[in-house]
C-alpha positions, 0 to 999 in steps of 0.5 A, a space after each residue: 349644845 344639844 339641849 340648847 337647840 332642843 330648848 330653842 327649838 320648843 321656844 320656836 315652836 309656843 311662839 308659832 302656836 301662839 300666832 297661830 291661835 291668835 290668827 285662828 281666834 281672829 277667824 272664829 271671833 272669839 271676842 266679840 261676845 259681849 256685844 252680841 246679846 244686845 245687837 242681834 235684834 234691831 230695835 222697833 221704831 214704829 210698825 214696818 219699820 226699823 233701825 239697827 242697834 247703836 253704842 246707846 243701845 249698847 250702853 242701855 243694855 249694860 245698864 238694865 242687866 246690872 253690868 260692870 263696865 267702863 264708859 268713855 264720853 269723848 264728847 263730854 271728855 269723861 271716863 265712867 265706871 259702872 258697878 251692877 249697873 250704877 255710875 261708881 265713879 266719873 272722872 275728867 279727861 285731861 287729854 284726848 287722842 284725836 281720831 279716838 276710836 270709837 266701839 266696844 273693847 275690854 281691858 287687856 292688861 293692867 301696869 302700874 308703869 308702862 313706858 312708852 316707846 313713841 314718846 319715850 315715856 313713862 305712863 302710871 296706872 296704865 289700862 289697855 283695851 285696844 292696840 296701843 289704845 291706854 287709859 294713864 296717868 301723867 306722862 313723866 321722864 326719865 328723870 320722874 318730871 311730867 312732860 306736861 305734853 298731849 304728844 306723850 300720851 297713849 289715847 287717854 290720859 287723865 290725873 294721876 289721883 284719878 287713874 290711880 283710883 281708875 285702875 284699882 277699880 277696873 279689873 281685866 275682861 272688864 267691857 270698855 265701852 267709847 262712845 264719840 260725838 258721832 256716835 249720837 243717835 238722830 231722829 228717825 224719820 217716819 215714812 208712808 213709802 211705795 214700794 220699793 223695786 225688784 232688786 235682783 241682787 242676793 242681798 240689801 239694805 238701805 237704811 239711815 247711818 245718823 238714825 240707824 233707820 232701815 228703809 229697805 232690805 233683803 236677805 240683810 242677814 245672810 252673810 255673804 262673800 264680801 270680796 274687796 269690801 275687806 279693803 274698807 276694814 284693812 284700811 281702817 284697822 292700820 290707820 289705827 294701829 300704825 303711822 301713816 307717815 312710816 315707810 314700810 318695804 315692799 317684798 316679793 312674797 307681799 306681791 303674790 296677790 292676784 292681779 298687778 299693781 303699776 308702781 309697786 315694786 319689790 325692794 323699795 319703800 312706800 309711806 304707808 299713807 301713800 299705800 291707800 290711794 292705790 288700795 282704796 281707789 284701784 283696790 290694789 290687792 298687792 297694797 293691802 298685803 303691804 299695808 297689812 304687814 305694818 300692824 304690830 306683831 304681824 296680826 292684822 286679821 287678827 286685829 280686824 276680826 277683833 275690831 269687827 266684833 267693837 263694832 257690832 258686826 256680829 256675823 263678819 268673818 276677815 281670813 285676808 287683808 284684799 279680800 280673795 278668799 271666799 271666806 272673807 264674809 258678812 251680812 248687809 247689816 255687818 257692813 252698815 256699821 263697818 260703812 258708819 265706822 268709817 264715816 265716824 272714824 275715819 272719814 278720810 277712807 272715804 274721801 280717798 274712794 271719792 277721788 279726794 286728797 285728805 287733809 294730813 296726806 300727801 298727794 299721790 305717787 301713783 299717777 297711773 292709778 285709776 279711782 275703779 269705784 262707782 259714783 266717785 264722780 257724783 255730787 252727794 256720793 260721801 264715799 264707798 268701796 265695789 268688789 268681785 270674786 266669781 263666788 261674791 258676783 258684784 258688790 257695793 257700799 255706797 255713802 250718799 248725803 241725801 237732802 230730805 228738806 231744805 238746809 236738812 240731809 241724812 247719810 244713807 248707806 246703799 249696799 248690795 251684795 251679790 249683784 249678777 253684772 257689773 254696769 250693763 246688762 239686767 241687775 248690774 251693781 250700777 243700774 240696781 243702786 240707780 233705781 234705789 236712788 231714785 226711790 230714795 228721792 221719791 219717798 225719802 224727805 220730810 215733805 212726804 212725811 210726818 216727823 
């Protein structure tokens, strides 16, 4: 009996050291190497100006260093693998999961047969590189008949000759590289500007989410306490890794958070989706420590740091879901491509910030929630996510659709760390984006420049 509770005991003790390296390889990003050696400089457009890195870039690169890996074209509906740089092998898409998400991932694990406890069946020839994110073969029953159903798959399912072969080729560590159609890089637009205004805040760019294009930074890579930005990334990570329609209950260490949150109470049970109106509109710390606890194996840091280092954020560090500690950190540049993930990805983060009920949600249960962002009211705010800590000061990302002709306009991210006030007094968060945008309007569009 004794040997039996030692054995048990050590068990206890792996399965903990595990979690705990898990929770610590998030903090310190250990996965996000492969991308970093084609992100960290911005590529040139034209003299003072320049744009930052896209998945193009990504791929351009693999290319020229004779790289094997993996490319996913949802637009073209086609899975490629590349051998030292050359296309060994293209094969089509027979299903696709909506709201693919889009990034840089590996493949971590292989298995001739998985099965699949959502739809309740078997996949052949199954890769999987993210969450439950799984390139396979035909789904079949029990029985060994294919089902024949989009609703059984697990992201990507192609034939099962094709997956076959697919999964002999690719090895695991491979780069699995998912490019959607909005990941297409747009012109740059080419600009003789004034100069832009004293911002007072410790960091900022603006730049072009369609091109990539910087119009105006400062300190753009010092990174920096983000506070309720995290939110943003909380959302993102469980709308990709849980159902939104899934009810998760409430527990009372899940409410320790700072600050209190009218309607969520300990002992009931909320639908997840509903969880997002108060995390992204009130900035309830309380939803996202709920929200949170509905990734699978309880590692949602994890699973932020990890998607972070997808998406080119190369100096972002998550340690919370809400965004309290100090050590919730990133550059200015870090969040231009959190701010384009989730316009790409998961517009709906977005639309919710601006006060906007999406489509597939339910309306809200919380009438007393108010929308604390700034600019939810304005007419070309697409969406965007404020935040404070003492150590941050006031924090900004902000998404607007900004004519730059007649019938033509671009999205511009505005964000700003470190502002000293909030909507009054010298440099506050609200004045400071102000005077961004109206330098935007003066020098932003196609009749003050050459295309």
């Amino acid at each position: 009996m004794k040997k039996r509770l030692f054995l048990l005991f050590i068990l206890f003790i792996l399965l903990s050291t595990q979690s705990f390296l898990l929770y610590i390889s998030g903090f310190l990003g250990y996965d996000r190497t492969m991308a970093l050696d084609y992100v960290s400089q911005p590529a040139l457009i034209q003299e003072g100006q320049t744009r930052l890195r896209d998945y193009i870039d990504l791929r351009e690169g693999f290319l020229s260093e004779k790289r094997d890996f993996l490319e996913i074209d949802s637009t073209e509906m086609k899975v490629r693998i590349y051998s030292k740089g050359k296309t060994e092998n293209t094969f089509s898409i027979l299903y696709k999961k909506e709201g693919l998400p889009s990034g840089l991932f590996s493949v971590q694990s292989k298995r001739k047969t998985a099965f699949s406890m959502d739809g309740g069946v078997y996949l052949p020839y199954t890769l999987n590189y993210y969450g439950s994110c799984q390139i396979h073969g035909e789904p079949y029953s029990g029985l060994g008949q294919k089902t024949g159903s989009d609703k059984d798959m697990e992201c990507l399912t192609l034939s099962d000759r094709d997956a076959k072969i697919l999964f002999n080729m690719a090895e695991i560590g491979m780069p699995v590289l998912v490019i959607n159609k909005n990941a297409r890089r747009t012109e740059a637009v080419k600009l003789t500007v004034a100069d832009f205004p004293d911002i007072s805040a410790k960091s900022f760019l603006v730049a072009d989410i369609d091109s990539g294009q910087i119009l105006a930074e400062k300190n753009s890579e010092v990174p920096l306490p983000i506070a309720s930005l995290t939110k943003l990334m909380t959302a993102a990570v469980v709308k990709e890794q849980a159902d939104l329609k899934s009810a998760v209950l409430v527990k009372n260490w899940m409410l320790r958070p700072y600050g209190e949150t009218r309607g969520l109470a300990a002992g009931f049970s909320y639908p997840l989706e509903q969880l997002y109106y108060l995390l992204l509109q009130e900035s309830s710390n309380d939803a996202a420590e709920v929200l949170s606890s509905a990734v699978p194996g309880g590692n949602a840091i994890y699973a932020m740091n990890q998607r972070a280092g997808s998406i080119l954020m190369e100096k972002t560090r998550f340690v919370d879901a809400h965004g309290i500690d100090v050590g919730n950190q990133a550059t200015a540049r870090d969040l231009f491509y959190l701010a384009r993930y989730v316009q790409d990805s998961h517009p709906e983060i977005f639309e919710i910030t601006k006060g906007i009920k999406p489509a597939g949600f339910s309306t809200s249960i919380f009438p007393y929630a108010k929308n604390r962002n700034l600019f939810f009211n304005s007419q070309n705010f697409i969406g965007g996510k404020t935040g404070y800590i003492i150590e941050s000061k006031y924090n900004g990302l902000f998404l607007f659709d900004f004519p730059i002709a007649e019938g033509e306009s671009r999205r511009v991210a505005i964000i700003i760390l470190g502002a000293p006030h909030w909507q009054t007094m010298q440099g506050n968060l609200k004045g400071e984006t102000e005077k961004i945008l109206a330098w935007l309007s003066n020098n932003y569009s196609v009749k003050n420049s050459e295309r």
